[in-house]
C-alpha atoms as one frame of an Amber mdcrd trajectory, in Angstrom:
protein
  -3.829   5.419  16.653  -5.556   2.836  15.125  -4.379   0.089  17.311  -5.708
   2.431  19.971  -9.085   2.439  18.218  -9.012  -1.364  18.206  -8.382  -1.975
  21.141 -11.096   0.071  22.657 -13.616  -1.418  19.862 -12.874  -4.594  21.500
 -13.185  -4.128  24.957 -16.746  -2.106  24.350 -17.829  -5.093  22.275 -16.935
  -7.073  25.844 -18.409  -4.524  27.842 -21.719  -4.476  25.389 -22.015  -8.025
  25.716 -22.188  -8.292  29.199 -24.561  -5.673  29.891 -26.735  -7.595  26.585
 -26.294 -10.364  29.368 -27.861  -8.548  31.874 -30.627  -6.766  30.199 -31.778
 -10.102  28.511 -30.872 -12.591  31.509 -30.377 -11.066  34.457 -27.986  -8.893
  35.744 -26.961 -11.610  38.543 -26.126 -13.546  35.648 -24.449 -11.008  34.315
 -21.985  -9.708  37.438 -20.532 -13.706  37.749 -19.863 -13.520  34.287 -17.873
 -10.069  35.378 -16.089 -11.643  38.565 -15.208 -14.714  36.890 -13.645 -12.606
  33.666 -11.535 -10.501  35.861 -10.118 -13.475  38.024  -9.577 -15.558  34.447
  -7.870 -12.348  32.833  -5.021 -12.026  36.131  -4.537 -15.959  35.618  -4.184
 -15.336  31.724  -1.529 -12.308  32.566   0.477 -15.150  34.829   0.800 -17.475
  31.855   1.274 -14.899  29.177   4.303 -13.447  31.326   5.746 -17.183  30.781
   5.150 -17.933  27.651   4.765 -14.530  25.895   7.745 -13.046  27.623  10.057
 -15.925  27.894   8.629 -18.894  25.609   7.984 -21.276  28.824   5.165 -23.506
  27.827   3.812 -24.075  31.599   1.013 -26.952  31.658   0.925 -26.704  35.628
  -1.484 -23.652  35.454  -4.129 -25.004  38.260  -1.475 -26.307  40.323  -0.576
 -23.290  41.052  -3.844 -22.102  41.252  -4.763 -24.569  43.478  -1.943 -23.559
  46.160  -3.447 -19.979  46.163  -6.768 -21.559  46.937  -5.260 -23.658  49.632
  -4.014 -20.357  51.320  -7.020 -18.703  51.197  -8.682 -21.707  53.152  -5.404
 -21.473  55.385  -5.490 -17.968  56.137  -9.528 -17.425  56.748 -11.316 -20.641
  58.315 -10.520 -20.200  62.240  -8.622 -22.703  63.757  -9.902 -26.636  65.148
  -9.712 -26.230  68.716 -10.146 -29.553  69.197  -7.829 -31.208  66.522  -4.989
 -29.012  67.825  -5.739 -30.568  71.729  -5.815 -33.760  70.199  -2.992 -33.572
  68.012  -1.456 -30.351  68.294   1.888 -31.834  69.333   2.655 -34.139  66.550
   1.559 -31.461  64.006   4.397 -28.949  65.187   6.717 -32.472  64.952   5.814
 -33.149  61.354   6.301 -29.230  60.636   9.709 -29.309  62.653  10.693 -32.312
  60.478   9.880 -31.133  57.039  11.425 -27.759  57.751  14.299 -29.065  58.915
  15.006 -31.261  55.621  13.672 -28.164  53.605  16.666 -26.215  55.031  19.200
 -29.117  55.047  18.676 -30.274  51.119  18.895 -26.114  50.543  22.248 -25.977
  52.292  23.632 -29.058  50.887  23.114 -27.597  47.383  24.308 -24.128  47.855
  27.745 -25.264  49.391  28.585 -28.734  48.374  29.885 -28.572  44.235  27.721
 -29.756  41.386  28.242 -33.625  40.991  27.163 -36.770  41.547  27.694 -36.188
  45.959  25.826 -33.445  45.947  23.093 -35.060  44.522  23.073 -38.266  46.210
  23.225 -35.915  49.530  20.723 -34.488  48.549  18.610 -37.743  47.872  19.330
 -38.848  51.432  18.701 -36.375  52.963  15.397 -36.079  51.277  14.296 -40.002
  51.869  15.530 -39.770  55.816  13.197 -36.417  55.897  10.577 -38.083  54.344
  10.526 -41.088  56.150  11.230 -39.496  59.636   7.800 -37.657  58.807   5.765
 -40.843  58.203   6.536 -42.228  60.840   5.736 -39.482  63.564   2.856 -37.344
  61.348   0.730 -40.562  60.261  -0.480 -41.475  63.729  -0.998 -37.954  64.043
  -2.971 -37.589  60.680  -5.550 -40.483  61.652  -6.362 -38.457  65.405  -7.180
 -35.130  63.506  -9.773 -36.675  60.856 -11.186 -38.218  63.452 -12.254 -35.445
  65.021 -15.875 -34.582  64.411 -15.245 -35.722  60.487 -19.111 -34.951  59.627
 -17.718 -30.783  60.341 -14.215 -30.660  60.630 -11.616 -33.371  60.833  -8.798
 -31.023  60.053  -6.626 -28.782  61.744  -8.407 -25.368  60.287  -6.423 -22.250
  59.435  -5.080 -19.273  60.942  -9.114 -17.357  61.118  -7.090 -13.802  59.273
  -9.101 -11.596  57.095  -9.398 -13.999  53.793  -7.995 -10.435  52.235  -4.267
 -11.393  53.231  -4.562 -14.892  51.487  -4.171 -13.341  48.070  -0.636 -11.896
  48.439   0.196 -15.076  50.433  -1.611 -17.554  47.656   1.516 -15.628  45.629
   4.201 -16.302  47.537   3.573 -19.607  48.217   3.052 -20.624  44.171   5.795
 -18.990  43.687   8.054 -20.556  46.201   6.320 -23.854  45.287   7.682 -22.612
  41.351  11.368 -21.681  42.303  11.695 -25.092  43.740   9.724 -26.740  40.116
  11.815 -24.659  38.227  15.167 -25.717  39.606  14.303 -29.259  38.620  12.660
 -28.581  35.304  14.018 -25.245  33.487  16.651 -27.212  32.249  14.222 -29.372
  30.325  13.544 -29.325  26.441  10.251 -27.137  25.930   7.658 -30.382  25.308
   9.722 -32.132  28.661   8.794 -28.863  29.987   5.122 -29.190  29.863   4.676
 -32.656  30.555   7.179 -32.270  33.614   5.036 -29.054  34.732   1.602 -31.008
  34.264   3.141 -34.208  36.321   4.010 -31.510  39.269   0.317 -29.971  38.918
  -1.489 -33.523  38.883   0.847 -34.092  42.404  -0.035 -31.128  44.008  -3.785
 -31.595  43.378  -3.550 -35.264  44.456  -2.367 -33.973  47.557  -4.849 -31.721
  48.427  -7.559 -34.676  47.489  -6.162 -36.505  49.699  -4.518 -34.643  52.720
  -8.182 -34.765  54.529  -6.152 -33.284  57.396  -5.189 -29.709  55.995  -7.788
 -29.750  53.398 -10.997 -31.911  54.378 -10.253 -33.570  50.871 -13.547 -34.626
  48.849 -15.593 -33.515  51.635 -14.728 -29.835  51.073 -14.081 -26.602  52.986
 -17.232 -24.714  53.368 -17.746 -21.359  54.486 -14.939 -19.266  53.917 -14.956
 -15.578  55.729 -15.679 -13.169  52.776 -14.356  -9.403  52.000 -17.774  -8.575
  51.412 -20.776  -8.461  52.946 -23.535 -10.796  53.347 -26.499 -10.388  51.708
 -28.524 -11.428  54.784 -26.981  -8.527  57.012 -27.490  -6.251  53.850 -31.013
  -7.280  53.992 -31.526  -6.125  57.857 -29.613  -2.628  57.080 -31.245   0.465
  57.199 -28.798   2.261  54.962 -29.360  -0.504  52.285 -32.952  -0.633  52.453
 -33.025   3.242  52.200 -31.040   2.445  49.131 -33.105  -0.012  47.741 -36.305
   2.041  48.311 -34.719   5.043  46.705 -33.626   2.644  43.696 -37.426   0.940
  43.806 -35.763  -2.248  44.021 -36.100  -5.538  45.908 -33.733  -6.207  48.808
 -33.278  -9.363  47.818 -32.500  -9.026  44.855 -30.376  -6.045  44.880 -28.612
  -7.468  47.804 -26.767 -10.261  45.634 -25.775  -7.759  43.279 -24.658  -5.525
  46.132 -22.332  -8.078  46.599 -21.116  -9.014  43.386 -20.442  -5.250  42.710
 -17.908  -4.976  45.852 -16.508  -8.255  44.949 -16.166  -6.745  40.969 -14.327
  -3.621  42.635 -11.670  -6.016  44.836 -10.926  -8.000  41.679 -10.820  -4.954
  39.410  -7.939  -3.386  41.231  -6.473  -6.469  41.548  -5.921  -6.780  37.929
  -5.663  -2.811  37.417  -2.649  -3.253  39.473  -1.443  -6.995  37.818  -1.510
  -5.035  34.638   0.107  -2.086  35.214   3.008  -3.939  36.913   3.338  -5.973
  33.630   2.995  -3.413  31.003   5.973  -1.630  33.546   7.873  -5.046  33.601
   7.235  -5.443  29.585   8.516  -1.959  28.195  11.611  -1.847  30.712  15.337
  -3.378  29.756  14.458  -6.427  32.030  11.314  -6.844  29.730  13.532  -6.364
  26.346  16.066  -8.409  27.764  13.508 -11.218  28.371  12.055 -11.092  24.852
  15.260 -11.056  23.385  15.863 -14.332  25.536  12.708 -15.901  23.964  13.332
 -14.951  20.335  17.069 -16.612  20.340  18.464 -18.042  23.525  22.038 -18.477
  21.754  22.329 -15.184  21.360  21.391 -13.971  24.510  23.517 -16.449  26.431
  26.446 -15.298  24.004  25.880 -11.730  25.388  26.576 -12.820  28.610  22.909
 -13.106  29.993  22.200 -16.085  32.689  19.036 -17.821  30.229  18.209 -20.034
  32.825  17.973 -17.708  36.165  16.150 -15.248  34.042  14.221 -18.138  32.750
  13.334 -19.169  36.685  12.823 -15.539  37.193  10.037 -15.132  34.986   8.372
 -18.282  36.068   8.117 -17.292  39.658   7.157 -14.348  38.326   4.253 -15.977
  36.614   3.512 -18.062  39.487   3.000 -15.781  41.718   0.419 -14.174  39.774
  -1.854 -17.287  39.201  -1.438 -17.980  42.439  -3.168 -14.891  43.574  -5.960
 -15.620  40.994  -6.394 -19.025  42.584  -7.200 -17.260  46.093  -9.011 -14.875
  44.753 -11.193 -18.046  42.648 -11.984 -19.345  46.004 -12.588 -16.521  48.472
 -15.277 -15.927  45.128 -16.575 -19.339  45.834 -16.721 -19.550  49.448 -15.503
 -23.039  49.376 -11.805 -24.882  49.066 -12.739 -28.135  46.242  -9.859 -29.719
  45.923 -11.769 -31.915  43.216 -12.542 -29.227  41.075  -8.820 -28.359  39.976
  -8.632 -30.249  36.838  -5.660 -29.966  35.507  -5.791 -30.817  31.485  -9.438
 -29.021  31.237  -8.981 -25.485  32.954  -4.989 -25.144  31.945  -6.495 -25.492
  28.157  -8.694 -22.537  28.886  -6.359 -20.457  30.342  -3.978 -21.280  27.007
  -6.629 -20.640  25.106  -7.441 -16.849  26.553  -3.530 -16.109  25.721  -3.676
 -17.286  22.529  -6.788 -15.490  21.424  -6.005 -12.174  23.384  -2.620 -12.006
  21.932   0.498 -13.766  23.129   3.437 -11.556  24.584   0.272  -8.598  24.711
  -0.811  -7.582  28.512  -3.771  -6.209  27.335  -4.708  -9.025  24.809  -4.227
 -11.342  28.122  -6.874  -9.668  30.017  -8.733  -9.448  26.155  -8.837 -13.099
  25.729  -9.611 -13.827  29.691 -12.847 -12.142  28.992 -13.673 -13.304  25.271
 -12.909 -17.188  26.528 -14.893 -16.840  29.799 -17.455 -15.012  28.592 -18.483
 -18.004  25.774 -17.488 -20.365  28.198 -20.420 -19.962  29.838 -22.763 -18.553
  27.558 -22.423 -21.536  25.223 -24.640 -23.531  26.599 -27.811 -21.298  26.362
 -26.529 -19.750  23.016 -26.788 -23.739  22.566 -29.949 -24.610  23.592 -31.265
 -21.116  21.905 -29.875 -22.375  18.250 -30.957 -26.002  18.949 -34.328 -25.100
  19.593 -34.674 -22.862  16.775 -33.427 -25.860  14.395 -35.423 -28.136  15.552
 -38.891 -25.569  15.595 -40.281 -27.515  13.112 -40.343 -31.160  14.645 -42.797
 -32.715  16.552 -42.294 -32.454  20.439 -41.432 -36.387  20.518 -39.375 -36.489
  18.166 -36.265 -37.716  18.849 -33.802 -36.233  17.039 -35.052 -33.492  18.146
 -34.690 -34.496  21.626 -31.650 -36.026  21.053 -30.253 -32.011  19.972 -31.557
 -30.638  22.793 -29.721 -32.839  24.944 -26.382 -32.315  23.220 -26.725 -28.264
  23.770 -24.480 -28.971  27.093 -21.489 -29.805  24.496 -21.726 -26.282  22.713
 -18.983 -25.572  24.949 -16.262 -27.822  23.896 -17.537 -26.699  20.461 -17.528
 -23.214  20.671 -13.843 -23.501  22.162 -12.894 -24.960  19.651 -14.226 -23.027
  16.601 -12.832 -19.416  18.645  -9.238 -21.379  18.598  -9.248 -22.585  15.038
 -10.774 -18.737  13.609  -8.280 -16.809  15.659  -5.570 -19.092  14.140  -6.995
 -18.436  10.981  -7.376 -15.314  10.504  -5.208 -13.539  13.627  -2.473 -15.999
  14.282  -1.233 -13.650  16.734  -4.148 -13.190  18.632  -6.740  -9.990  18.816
  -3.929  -8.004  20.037  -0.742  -9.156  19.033   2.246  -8.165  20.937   3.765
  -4.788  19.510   7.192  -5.127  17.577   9.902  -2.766  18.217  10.778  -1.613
  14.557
């Protein structure tokens, strides 16, 4: 009962603090916060299924997170007409290749045995595939990004609602992760990470720099949404009716129009993440999983496969962050390849499962919006203290300048004072994970 109590003490202080948000800043202000703490808290439930149920310490976060955005630009933006005249042919060529080696390397490793053959097979079979698609998808590369570069200069996407990229995002992070994790599960926890981080650095390069699926540093603008626009909100008669009723301005009340529906999506999104989890968590799979992470010996003594279930749960994982990745972008509008930074947004996303509550669902989702939340209210909270220590100096002075410049670096600080108190005085997070007695 009173871990009940807590827990809803919590969340209300969350809630509490984002409507202070919106009563003292604005309530536009206010619904990003929202969006952006229910996409952080699915990502957060990802990693905690990988490193509070099985003990995987995944650095690769926005890797995967970055394929889910890739979908989404995949599945929405309409097609090049023109890229596809121009190069249509040797695109289908370079697919047909890499397919083909895809399924070859696969077959070679499901029925030739585990040894040195099988390996170098493998490795052959992999450098002939690789090379084989140089050689026939470069040419073809250069004629697509040259193709109206200023707008396009890539082959597009498949023009689908952008609603259909976030199960696909999933499936391909995870299928991206089953093929990760047969290379790296094997690994030593701290090979692990840096292995995992390698992978995500790779995948990101390749999306910088693959102008001809993703634009690269130029961007993907203008992704479809799943919500409306303001402008045709704005020239509705039902909204305006609404707005008059509500003595409100359209304009205003049309960007939180949207924000709300996009609050809903996202909402049951997670609803559903986390109810899948807490089912996953409290069944024999789940127990069997812990029991993996607490003493692999053991477990492997009683007959359980450590690293399939290990793979298992990583997919697992994977899947989820890679819906949270397309549903990042399809909130953005945009595809940035250059925004996925690997080592900067991965420590976040630690950070929310350590805070919340390692091996907890609900401390996940917890620390998703505790870390989010002061992520991006430091700076103002920032500038707020800085100019109340410095009330007293003249207007040129310039230390006092000097302070008010530095407010932008509240946020490194305040991450780093919320890690070092909640390792201080809750070790195991806001919510730690619940003990079978």
């Amino acid at each position: 009962m009173i871990t009940s109590l807590r827990n809803i003490f919590y969340f209300a202080v969350m809630a509490g603090l984002i409507v202070l948000v919106g009563q003292m800043q604005s309530w536009n202000l206010a619904l990003s916060i929202l969006n952006l703490c229910l996409i952080s808290s699915v990502m957060a439930l990802g990693v905690n299924m990988q490193w509070g149920y099985a003990g995987l310490f995944n650095v690769g976060v926005m890797g995967f997170a970055a394929l889910g955005g890739l979908m989404a630009m995949l599945v929405s933006m309409p097609p090049v007409q023109e890229a596809w005249t121009a190069a249509g042919g040797g695109a289908w060529v370079g697919m047909g290749i890499f397919l083909l080696t895809l399924i070859i390397a696969i077959t070679l490793y499901r029925k030739l045995p585990k040894n040195g053959l099988r390996t170098a097979a493998i490795m052959l079979v992999v450098i002939a595939g690789y090379v084989l698609l140089r050689i026939y998808f470069d040419p073809t590369t250069k004629v697509i990004e040259k193709v109206n570069p200023a707008a396009s200069g890539y082959l597009g996407g498949l023009g689908l609602p952008i609603i259909l990229a976030w199960p696909l995002g999933g499936l391909l992070a995870g299928g991206v992760a089953w093929f990760v994790g047969k290379i790296t599960l094997g690994l030593r926890s701290d090979y692990l990470a840096i292995a995992t981080l390698g992978i995500s650095e790779i995948i990101v390069a390749v999306l910088k720099h693959e102008d001809w699926m993703t634009r690269g540093v130029k961007n993907v603008t203008g992704l479809p949404r799943p919500v409306p626009y303001e402008v045709n909100l704005q020239n509705t008669q039902w909204f305006l009716d609404l707005c008059e009723r509500l003595g409100t301005d359209p304009v205003t009340f049309s960007s939180i129009f949207v924000k709300l529906c996009y609050a809903g999506l996202f909402a049951v999104v997670l609803l559903l993440v986390l109810w899948l989890s807490e089912r996953a968590l409290r069944s024999p799979w789940g127990r069997m999983m812990r029991a993996i992470r607490d003493n692999e010996v053991s477990a492997s003594a009683m007959g359980k496969d450590v690293t399939a279930r290990h793979l298992q749960v990583f997919v697992l994982g994977s899947v989820v962050v890679g819906i949270a990745g397309a549903m990042l972008t399809t909130l953005d509008g945009q595809l940035t390849p250059s925004s996925y930074q690997p080592l900067r947004f991965t420590f976040l996303i630690w950070v929310m499962v350590i805070v919340g509550g390692s091996g907890n669902n609900w401390g996940a989702v917890l620390g998703g919006f505790v870390i989010w939340f002061f992520w991006i209210e430091a700076e103002p909270l920032g500038l707020w203290l800085m100019d109340v220590l410095t009330a007293g100096m003249a207007d040129d002075s310039a230390l006092r300048t000097h302070l008010l410049e530095s407010a932008a670096h509240m946020r490194l600080i305040t991450m780093g004072l919320i890690l070092l108190l909640a390792l201080r005085f809750n070790p195991r997070g806001l919510l730690p994970e619940r003990t079978q007695q």
